[in-house]
SEVEX-107149 format. One record per residue (C-alpha): residue number from 0; residue in one letter; chain; x, y, z. Coordinates in Angstrom, 3 decimals, m for minus. Layout:
REM residues N
> NUM A A X Y Z
...
END
This chain:
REM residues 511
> 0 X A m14.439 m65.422 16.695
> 1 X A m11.608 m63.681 14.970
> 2 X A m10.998 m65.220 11.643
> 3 X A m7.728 m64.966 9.730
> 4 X A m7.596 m62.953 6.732
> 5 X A m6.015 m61.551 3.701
> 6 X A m5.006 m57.876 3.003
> 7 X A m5.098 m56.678 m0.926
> 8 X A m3.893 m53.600 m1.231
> 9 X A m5.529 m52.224 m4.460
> 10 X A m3.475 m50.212 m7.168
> 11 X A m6.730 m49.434 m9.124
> 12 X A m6.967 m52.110 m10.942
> 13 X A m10.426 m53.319 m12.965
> 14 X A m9.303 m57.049 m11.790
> 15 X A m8.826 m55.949 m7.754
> 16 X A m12.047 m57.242 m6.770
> 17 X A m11.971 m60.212 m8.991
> 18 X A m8.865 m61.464 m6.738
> 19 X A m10.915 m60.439 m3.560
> 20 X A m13.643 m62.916 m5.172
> 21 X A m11.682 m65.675 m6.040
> 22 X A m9.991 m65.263 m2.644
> 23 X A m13.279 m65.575 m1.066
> 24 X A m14.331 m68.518 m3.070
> 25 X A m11.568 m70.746 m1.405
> 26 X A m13.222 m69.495 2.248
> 27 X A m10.682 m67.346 3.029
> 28 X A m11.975 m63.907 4.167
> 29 X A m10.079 m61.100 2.405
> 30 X A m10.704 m57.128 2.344
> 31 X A m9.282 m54.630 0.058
> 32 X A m7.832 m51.633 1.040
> 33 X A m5.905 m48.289 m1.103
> 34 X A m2.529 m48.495 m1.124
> 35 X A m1.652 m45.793 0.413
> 36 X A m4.042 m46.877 3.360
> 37 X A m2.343 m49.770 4.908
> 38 X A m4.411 m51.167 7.866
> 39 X A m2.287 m52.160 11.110
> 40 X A m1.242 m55.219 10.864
> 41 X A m1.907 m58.054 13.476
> 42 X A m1.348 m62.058 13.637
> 43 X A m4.835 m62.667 12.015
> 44 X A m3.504 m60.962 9.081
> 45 X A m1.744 m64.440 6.947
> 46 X A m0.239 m62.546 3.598
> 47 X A m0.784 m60.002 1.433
> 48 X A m1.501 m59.542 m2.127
> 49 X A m0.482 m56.601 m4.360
> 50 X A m3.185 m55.839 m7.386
> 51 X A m2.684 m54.562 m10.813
> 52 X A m3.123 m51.289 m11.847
> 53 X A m3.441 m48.956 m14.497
> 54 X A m0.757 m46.950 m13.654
> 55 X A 2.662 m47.626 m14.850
> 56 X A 5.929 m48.019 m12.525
> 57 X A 7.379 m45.640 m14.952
> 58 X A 4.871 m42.950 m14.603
> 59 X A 5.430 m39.799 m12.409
> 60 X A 2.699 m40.146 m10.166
> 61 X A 2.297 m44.289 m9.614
> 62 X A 1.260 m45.521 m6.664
> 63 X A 4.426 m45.811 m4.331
> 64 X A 3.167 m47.550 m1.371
> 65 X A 5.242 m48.251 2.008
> 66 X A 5.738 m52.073 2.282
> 67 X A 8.845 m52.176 4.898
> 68 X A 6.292 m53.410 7.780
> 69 X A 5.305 m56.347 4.867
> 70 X A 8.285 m57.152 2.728
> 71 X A 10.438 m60.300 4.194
> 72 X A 7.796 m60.534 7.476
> 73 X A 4.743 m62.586 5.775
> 74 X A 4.081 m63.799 2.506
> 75 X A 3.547 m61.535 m0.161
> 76 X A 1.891 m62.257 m3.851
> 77 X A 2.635 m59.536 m6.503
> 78 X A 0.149 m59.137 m9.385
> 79 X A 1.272 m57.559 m12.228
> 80 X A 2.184 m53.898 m11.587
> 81 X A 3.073 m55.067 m8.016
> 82 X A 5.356 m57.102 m9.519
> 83 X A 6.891 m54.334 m12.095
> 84 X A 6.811 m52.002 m8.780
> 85 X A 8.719 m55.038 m6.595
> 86 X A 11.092 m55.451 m9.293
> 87 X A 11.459 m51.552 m9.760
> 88 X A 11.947 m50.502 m6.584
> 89 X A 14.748 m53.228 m5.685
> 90 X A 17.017 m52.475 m8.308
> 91 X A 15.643 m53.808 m11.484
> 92 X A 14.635 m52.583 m14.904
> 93 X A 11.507 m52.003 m16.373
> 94 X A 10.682 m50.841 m19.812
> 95 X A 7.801 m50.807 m22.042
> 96 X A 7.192 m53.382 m23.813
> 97 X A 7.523 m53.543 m28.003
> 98 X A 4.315 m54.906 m27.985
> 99 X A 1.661 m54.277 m25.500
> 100 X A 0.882 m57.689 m24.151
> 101 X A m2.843 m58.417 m23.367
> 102 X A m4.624 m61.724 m23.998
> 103 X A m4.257 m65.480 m23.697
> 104 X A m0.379 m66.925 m23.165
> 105 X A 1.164 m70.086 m22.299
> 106 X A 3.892 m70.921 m19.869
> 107 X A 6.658 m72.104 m21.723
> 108 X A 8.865 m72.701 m18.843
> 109 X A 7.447 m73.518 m15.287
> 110 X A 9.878 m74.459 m11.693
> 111 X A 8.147 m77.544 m10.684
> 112 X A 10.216 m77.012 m7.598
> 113 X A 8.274 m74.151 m6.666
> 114 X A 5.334 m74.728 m4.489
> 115 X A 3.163 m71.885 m6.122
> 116 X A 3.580 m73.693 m9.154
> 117 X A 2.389 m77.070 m7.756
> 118 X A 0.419 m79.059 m9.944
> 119 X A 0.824 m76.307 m12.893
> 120 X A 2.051 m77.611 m15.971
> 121 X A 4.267 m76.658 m18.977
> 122 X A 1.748 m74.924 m21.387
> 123 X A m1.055 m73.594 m18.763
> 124 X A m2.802 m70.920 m20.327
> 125 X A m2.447 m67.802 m18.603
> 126 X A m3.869 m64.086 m18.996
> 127 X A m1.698 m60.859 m19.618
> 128 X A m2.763 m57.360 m19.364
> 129 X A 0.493 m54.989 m18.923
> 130 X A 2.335 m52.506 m21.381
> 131 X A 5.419 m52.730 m19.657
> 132 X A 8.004 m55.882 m19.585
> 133 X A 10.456 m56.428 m16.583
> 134 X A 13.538 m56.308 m18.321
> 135 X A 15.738 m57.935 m15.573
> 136 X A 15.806 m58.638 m11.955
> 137 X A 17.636 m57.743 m8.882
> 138 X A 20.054 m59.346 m7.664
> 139 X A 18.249 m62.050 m5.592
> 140 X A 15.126 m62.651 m7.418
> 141 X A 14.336 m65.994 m9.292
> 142 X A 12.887 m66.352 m12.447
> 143 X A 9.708 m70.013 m12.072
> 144 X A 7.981 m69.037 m14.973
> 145 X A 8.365 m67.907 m18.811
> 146 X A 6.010 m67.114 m21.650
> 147 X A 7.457 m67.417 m25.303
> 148 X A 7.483 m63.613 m25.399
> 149 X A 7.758 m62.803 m21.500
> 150 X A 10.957 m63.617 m20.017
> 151 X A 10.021 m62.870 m16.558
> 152 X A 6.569 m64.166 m16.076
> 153 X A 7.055 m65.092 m12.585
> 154 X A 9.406 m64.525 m10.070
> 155 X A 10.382 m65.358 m6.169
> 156 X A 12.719 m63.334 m3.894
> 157 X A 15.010 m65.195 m1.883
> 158 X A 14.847 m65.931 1.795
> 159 X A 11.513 m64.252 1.115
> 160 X A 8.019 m66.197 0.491
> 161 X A 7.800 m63.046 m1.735
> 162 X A 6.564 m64.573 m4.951
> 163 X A 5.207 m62.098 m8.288
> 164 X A 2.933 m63.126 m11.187
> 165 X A 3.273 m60.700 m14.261
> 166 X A 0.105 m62.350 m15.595
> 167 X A m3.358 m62.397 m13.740
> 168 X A m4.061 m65.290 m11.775
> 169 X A m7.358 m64.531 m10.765
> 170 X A m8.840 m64.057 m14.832
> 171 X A m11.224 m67.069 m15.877
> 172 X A m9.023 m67.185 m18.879
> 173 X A m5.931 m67.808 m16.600
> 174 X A m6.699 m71.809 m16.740
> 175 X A m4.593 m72.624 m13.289
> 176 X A m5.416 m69.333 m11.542
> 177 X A m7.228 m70.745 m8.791
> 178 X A m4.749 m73.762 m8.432
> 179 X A m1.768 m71.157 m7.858
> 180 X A m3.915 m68.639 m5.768
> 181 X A m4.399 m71.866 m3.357
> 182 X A m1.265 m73.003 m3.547
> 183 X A 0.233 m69.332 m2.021
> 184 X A m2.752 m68.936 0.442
> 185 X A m2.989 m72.356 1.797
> 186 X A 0.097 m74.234 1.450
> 187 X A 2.842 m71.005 1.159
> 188 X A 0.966 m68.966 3.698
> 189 X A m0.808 m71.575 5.684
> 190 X A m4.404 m70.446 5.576
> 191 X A m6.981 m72.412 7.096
> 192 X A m10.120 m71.814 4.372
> 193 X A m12.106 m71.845 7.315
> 194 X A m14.356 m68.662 6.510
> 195 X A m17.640 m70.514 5.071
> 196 X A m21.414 m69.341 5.044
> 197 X A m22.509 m70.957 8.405
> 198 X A m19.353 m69.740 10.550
> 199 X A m20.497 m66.014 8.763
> 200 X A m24.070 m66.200 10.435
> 201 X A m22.877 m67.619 13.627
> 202 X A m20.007 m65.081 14.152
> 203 X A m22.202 m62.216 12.824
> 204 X A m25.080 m63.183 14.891
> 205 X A m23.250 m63.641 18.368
> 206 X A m21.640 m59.739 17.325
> 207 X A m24.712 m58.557 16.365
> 208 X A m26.144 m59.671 19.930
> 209 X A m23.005 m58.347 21.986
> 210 X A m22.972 m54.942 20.078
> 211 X A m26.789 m54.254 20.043
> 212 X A m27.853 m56.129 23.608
> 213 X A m31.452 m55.478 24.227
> 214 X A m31.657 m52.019 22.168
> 215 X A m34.104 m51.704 19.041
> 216 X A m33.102 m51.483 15.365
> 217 X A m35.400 m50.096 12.648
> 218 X A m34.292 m51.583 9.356
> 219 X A m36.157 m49.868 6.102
> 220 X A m36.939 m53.149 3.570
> 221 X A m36.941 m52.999 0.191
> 222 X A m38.090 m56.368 m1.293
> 223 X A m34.504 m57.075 m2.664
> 224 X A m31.834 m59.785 m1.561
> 225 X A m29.326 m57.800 0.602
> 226 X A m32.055 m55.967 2.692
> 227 X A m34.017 m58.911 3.475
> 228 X A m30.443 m60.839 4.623
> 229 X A m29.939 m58.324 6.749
> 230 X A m33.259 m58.011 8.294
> 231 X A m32.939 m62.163 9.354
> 232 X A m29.630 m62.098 10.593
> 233 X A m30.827 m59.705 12.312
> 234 X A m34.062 m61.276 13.556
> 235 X A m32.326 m64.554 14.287
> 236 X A m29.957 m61.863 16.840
> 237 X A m32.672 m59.957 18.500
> 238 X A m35.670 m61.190 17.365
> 239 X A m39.187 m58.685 17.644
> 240 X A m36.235 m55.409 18.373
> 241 X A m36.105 m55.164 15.132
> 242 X A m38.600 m52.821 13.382
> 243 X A m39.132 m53.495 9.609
> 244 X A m40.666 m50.641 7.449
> 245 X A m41.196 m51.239 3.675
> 246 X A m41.977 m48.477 1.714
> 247 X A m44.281 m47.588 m1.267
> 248 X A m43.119 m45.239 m3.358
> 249 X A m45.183 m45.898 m5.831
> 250 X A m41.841 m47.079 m8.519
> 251 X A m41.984 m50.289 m7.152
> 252 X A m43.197 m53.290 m10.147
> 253 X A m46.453 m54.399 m10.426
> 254 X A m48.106 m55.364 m7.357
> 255 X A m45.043 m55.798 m6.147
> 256 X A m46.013 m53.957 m2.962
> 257 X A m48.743 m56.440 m1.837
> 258 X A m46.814 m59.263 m2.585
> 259 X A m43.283 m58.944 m1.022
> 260 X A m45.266 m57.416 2.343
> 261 X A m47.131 m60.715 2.179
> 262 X A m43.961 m62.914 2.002
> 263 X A m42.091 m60.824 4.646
> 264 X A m45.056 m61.746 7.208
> 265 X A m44.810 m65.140 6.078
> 266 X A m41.186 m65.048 7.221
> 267 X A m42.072 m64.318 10.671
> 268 X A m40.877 m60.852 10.595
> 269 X A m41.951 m57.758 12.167
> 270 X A m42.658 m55.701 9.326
> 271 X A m44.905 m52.665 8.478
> 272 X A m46.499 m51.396 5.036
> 273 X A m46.404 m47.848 4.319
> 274 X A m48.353 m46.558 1.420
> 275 X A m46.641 m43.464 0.565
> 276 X A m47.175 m43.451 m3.367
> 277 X A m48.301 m39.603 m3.571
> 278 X A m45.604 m38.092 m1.217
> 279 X A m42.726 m39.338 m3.295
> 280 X A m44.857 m38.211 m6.926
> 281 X A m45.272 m35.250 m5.479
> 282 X A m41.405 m34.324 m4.460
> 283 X A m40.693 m36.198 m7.779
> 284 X A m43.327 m33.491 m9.841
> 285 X A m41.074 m31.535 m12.694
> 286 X A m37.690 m33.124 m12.129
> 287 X A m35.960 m34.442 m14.990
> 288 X A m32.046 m34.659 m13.978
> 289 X A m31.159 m38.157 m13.061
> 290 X A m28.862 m37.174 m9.948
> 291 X A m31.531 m34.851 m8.765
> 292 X A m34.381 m37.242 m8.622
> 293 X A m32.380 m39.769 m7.055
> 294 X A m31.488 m37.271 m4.352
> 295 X A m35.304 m36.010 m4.390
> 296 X A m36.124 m39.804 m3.678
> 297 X A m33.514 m40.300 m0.852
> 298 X A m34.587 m37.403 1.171
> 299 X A m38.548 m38.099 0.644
> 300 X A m37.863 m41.703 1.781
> 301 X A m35.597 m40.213 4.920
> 302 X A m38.839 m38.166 5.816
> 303 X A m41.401 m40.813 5.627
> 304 X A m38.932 m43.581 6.875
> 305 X A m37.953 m40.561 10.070
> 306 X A m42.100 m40.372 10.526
> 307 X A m42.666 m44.185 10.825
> 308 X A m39.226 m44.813 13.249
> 309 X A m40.620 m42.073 15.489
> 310 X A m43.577 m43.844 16.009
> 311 X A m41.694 m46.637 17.700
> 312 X A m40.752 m45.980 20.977
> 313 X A m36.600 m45.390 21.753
> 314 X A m35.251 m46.885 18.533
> 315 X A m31.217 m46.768 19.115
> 316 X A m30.204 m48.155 15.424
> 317 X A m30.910 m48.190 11.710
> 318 X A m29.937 m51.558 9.793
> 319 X A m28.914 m50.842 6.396
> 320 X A m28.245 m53.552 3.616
> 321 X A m24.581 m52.069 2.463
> 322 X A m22.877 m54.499 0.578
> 323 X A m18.762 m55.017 m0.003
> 324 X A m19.287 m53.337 m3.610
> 325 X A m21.015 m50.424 m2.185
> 326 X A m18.311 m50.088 0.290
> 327 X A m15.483 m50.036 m2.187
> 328 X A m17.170 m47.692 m4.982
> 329 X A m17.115 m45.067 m2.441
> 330 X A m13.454 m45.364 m1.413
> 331 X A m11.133 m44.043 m3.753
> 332 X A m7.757 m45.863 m4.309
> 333 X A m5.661 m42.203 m5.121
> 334 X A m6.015 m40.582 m2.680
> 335 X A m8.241 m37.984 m3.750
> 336 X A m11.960 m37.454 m4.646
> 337 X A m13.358 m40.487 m6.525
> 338 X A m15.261 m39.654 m9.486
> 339 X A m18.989 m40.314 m8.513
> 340 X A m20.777 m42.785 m11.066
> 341 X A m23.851 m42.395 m9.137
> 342 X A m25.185 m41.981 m5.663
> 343 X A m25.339 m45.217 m3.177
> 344 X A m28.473 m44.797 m0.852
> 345 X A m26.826 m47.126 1.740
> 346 X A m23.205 m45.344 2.091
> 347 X A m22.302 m41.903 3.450
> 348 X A m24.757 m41.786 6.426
> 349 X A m27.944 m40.076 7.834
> 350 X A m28.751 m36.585 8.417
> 351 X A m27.932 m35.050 11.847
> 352 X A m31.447 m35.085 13.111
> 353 X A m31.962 m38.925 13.187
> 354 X A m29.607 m39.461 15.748
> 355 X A m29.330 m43.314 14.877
> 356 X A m26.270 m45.531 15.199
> 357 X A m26.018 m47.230 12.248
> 358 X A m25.204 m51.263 11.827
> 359 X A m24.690 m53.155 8.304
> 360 X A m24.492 m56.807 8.784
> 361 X A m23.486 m57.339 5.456
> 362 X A m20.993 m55.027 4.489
> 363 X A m18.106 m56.995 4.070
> 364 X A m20.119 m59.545 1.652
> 365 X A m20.280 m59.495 m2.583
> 366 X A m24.029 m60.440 m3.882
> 367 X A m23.542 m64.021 m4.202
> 368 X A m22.005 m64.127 m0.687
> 369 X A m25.302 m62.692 0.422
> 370 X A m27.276 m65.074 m1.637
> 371 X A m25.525 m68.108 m0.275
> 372 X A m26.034 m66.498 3.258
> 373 X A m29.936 m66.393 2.775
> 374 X A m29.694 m69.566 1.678
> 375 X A m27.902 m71.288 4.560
> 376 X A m30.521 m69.407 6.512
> 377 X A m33.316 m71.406 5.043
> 378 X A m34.639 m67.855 3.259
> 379 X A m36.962 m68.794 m0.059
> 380 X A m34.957 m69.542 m2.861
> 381 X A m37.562 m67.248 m5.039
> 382 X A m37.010 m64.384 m2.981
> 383 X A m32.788 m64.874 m2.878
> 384 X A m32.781 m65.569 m6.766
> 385 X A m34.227 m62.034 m7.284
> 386 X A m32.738 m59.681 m9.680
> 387 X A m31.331 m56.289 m8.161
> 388 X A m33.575 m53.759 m8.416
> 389 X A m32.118 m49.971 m7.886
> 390 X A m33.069 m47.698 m5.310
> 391 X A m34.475 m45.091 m6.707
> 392 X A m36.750 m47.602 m8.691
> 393 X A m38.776 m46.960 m11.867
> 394 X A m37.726 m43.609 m11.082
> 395 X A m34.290 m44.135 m12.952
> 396 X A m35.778 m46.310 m15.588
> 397 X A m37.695 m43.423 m16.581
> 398 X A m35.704 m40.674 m18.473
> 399 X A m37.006 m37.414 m18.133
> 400 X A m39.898 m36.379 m15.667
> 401 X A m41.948 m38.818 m13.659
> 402 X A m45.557 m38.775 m13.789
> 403 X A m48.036 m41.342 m12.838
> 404 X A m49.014 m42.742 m16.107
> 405 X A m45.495 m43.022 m16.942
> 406 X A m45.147 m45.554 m14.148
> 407 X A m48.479 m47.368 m14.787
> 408 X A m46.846 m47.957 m18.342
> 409 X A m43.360 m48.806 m17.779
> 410 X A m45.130 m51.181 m14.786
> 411 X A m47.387 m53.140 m17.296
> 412 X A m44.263 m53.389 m19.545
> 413 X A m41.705 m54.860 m17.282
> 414 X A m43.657 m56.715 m15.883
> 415 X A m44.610 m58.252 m19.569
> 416 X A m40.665 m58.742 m19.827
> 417 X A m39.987 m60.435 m16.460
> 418 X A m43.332 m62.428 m16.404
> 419 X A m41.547 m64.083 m20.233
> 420 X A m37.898 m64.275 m18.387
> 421 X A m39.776 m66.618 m16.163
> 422 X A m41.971 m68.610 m17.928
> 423 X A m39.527 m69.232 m20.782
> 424 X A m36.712 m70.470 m18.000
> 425 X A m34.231 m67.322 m18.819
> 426 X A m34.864 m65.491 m15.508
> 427 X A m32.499 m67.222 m13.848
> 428 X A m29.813 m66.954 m16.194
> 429 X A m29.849 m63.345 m16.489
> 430 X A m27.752 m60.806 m13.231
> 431 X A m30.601 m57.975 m14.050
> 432 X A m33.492 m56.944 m16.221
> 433 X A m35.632 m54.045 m16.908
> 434 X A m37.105 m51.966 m18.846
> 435 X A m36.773 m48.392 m19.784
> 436 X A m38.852 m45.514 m20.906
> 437 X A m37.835 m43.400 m23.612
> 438 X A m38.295 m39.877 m23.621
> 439 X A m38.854 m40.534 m27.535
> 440 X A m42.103 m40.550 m29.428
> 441 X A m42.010 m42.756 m32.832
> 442 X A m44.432 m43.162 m35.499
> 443 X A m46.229 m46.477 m35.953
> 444 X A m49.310 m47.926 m38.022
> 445 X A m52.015 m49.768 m35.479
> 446 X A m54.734 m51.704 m37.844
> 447 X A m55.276 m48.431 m40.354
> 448 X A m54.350 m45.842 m37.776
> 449 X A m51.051 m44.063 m37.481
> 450 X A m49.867 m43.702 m33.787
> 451 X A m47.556 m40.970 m32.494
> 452 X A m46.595 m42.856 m29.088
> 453 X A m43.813 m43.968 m26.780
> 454 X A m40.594 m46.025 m27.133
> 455 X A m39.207 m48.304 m24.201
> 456 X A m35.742 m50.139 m24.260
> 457 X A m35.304 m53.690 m22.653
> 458 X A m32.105 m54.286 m20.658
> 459 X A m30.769 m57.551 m19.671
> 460 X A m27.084 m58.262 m18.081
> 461 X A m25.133 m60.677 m17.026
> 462 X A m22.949 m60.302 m14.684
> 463 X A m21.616 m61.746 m11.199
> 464 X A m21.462 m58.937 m9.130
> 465 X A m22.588 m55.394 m11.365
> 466 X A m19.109 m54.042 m11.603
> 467 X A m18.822 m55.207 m14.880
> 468 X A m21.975 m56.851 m16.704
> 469 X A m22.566 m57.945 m20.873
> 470 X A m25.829 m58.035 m22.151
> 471 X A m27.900 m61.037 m22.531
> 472 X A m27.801 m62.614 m25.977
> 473 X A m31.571 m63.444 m25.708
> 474 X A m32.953 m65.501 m28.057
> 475 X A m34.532 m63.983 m31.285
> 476 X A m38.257 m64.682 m31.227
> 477 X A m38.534 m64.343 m27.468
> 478 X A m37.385 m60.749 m28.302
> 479 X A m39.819 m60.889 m30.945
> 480 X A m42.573 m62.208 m28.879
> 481 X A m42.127 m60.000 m26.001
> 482 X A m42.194 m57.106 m28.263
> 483 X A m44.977 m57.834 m30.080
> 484 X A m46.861 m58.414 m26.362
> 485 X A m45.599 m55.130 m25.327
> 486 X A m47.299 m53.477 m28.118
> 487 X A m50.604 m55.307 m27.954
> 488 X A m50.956 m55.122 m24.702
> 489 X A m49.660 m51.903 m23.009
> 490 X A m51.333 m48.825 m24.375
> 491 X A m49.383 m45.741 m25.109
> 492 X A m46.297 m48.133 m26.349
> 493 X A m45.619 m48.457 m30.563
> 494 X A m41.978 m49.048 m30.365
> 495 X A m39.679 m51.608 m28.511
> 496 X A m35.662 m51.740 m28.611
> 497 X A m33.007 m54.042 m27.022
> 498 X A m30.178 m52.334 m25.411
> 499 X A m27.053 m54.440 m26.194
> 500 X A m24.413 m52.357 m24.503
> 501 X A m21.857 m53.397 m21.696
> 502 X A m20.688 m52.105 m18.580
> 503 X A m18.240 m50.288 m19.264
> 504 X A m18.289 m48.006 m20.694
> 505 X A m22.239 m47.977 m20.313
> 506 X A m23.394 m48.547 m16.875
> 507 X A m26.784 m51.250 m16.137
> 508 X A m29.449 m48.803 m15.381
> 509 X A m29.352 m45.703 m18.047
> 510 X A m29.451 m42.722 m15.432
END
């Protein structure tokens, strides 16, 4: 079943997948694509919104996309710099602003007439972000909404159901967003919010079946959320086809090998431990740099992952977990090379000699849309409520080189800090949370002795999909406690810090 959908094309902005998400949250499927990367459009497609951007219309090199196949033909929803560039590019003025206007507003002046504005009243707080004001309109366009300081906060062409919003709609802080988001998708653009968790697994199961048939798929597990989605869709499209390997590569957490193998039989599916601990220390031996361990990591797992798919007989796919923010990271929205944060080990394909097609069930789905998948799928809410947990593993959680008693330590340590999440009911209330191990050594006092010994840093984020995340304001004396366990308990460790840094500008993980 083809559902309908929603088209953002994305001007850069931090906020673009924010409107994806709160498009999403009124089951409406959306995708975002570059600007200058219009997909063809067909009947399914109902409207399309224009995002914010960092640019300005005034600069040089903005983004100048091509909307004559758009403009006047279905409903459009300008954000912000859409709306400067709308405004712009049809005659009017903009200018920057004497003040650069970013915060909390209130409508001053709303058209109750206007059905985007249904049910909004005078006063609605609303969220600005821009540096440049519209200074007037074309010829044409119609002012619905004011600020006290912003003249034009909201506009609608006429004979058009072109309507612009010079705040941000889809900000928690704009107090009627989600009221004027549904009032253009469902009553301006008539969209049927028909896009819910169960009519995701049917339609992706009954495609899954058509495009694979009888065929096998090897899927590699790694004990998180999106992989083990993936891997029952799957089974619930194919059944015993698919071919589960999970890995040990020894930078797993404690015993976490024995016990996610365990609950993967438990599921019913067909899954095979691989104890390869000393193959991935060994390619690991003397590497320090963070972007070459992770790469050291990816090809050692593509070896021992190549060995174990080999030994099943005429496997035609891999299954990968690739999620919507993977997807979009690895686009750029210029144009041109996007600056690379980090590597993603599920996007940018396998080497030549595998020879696999390659399917990803779950590429079109943000991290809660994959948790509320698993759930509708009867998959243990233990299991789904699990924090991510990189790739690459303790590997990147260890700066500097990797040895083995390294890992033992920063093993016995996390799992000192997530045992306490748990127990003291914080787990739950926390995105992710790790810990890290210094390359420092510190002095400390230990009954009469003085210790020369290692540091570790404990992380914890919130956060509702990792593109942006705060840190955890965790209480004072669990800190306290959990340090004072740490120290105790795990030999080799004097010191303990708490990283209280957000992303961005620093990222979750610290390589």
């Amino acid at each position: 079943m083809t559902h309908e959908k929603i088209i953002i094309l994305d001007f850069g902005s931090q906020y673009t997948q924010l409107i994806a998400r709160r498009v999403r949250e009124l089951n409406i499927y959306c995708e975002i694509h570059p600007f200058n990367k219009i997909p063809s459009l067909n009947e399914d497609v109902k409207s399309v919104i224009l995002s914010g951007s960092p640019f300005s219309v005034r600069d040089e090199n903005c983004p100048l996309p091509n909307l004559e196949d758009i403009k006047g033909k279905i409903p459009i929803l300008a954000v912000c710099y859409g709306a400067q560039f709308l405004a712009k590019i049809n005659g009017g003025e903009v200018l920057p602003s004497k003040i650069r206007e970013y915060g909390r507003a209130n409508l001053s002046y709303v058209d109750d007439t206007s059905p985007l504005f249904y049910g909004v009243s005078k006063n609605s707080q609303v969220w600005m972000s821009h540096g440049d004001t519209i200074s007037y309109l074309p010829e044409g366009f119609d002012i619905i909404a004011s600020t006290k300081d912003v003249k034009v906060a909201a506009y609608k062409i006429q004979d058009e159901t072109t309507y612009a919003l010079q705040f941000h709609p889809e900000v928690y802080h704009s107090t009627d967003g989600k009221q004027i988001l549904q009032n253009f998708l469902v009553d301006i653009a008539g969209c049927e919010q028909d896009w819910t968790s169960s009519s995701f697994v049917k339609d992706t199961v009954e495609e899954l079946k058509k495009k694979i048939g009888t065929e096998k798929v090897v899927l590699g597990l790694s004990g998180g959320v999106d992989s083990t989605v993936a891997a029952v869709l799957l089974h619930k499209a194919i059944g015993e086809n698919l071919y589960c390997i999970f890995v040990d590569n020894g930078l797993l957490r404690k015993n976490e090998f024995d016990s996610v193998l365990k609950q993967y039989h438990g599921m019913g599916l067909n899954v095979k431990g691989v104890d390869s601990k000393n193959r991935f220390y060994k390619a690991l031996s003397g590497i320090s740099d963070p972007e070459e361990k992770r790469k050291a990591i990816g090809n050692k797992f593509i070896d021992v992952f190549d060995d174990e798919a080999n030994q099943i007989k005429d496997v035609v796919w891999l299954a990968q977990g690739t999620i919507y923010p993977d997807v979009i990271e690895s686009v750029s929205t210029n144009g041109g090379p996007s600056a690379t944060i980090k590597s993603h080990h599920n996007v940018g394909g396998l080497p030549d000699f595998m020879k696999l097609k390659i399917v990803e069930p779950l590429k079109t789905l943000f991290k809660d849309e994959v948790r509320r998948i698993g759930k509708s799928m009867g998959i243990d809410s233990e299991l789904l409520a699990r924090h991510p947990f990189p790739g690459p593993g303790l590997a990147i959680r260890i700066l500097g080189d990797i040895t083995v008693e390294k890992v033992r330590i920063l093993q016995e340590v996390d799992h000192i800090f997530i045992t306490s999440l748990k127990k003291n009911g914080l787990y739950n209330s926390v995105w992710q949370a790790g810990a890290i191990f210094l390359p420092v050594q510190s002095v400390g006092v230990m009954g009469d002795e003085r210790t020369y010994e290692n540091a570790v840093a404990l992380r914890a984020v919130e956060s509702t999909d990792g593109m942006t995340a705060d840190w955890v304001h965790l209480p004072y004396e669990f800190l306290s406690n959990v340090s004072n366990e740490i120290i105790n308990k795990v030999k080799g460790i004097n010191r303990v810090v708490y990283d209280i840094s957000s992303k961005p500008p620093a990222t979750i993980e610290w390589e």
